[in-house]
N, C-alpha and C positions, 0 to 999 in steps of 0.2 A: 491539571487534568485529574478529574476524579477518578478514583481508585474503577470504579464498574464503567468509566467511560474509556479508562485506561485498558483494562482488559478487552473492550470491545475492538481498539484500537488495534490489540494484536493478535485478532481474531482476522479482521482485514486484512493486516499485512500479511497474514497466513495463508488465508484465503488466494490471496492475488500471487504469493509467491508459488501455491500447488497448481493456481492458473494457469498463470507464466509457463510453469513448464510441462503442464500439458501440451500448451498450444504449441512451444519448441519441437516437443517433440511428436508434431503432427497428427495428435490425436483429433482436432479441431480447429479450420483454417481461421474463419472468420469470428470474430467476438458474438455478432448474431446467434452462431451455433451454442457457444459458452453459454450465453444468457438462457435459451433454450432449455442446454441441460440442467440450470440449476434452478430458473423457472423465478427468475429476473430481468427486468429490465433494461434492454442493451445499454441504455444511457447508466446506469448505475453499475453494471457490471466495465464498462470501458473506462467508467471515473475510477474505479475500486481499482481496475489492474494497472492503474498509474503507481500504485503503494507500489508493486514489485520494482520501481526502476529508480525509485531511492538510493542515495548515497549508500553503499556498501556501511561506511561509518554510520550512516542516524539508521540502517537495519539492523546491525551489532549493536546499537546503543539500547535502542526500543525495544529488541527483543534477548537476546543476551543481558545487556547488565541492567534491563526494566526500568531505564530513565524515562522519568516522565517529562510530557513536554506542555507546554503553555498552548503547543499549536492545534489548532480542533483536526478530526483524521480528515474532513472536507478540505482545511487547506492544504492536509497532506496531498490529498490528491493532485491538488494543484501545482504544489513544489515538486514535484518530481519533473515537470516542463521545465523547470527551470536549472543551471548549471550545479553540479554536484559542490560547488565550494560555497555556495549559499546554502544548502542544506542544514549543514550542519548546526552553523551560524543562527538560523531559524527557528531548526529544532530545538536544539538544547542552548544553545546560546552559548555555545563554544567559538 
């Protein structure tokens, strides 16, 4: 991952994690509303809040110790459907 592709990466994860707990803590029910407020896309904002449900491990990895990964943040989106012991595996190849 390139260095400015990398930083965007954990712009994302940033993003979806202030998300995340907006929407917990019921400031906004439906992702509809989210996209609204930030004046995006619901389909691009419901892919992007997939980063927040990452392996606890590849979100201390990526953001904490700034491992980079091979993986584009698009498939991140998509790994986060998948079981958290693949994660890791994927992301950093641990």
């Amino acid at each position: 991952m390139t260095q400015f592709y990398f930083h965007a990466a954990l712009g994302a994860i940033g993003r979806s994690l202030a998300a995340r707990r907006r929407m917990e803590a019921g400031e906004f029910p439906p992702t509809q509303e989210l996209a609204e407020d930030v004046g995006l896309a619901e389909s691009h904002v419901s892919r992007q809040l997939r980063l927040a449900y990452l392996a606890p491990e590849v979100l201390k990895r990526l953001t904490c110790g700034r491992e980079t990964s091979a993986v584009s943040l698009y498939d991140l989106c998509f790994l986060a459907g998948k079981a958290w012991g693949e994660h890791v595996e994927q992301v950093v190849g641990s």
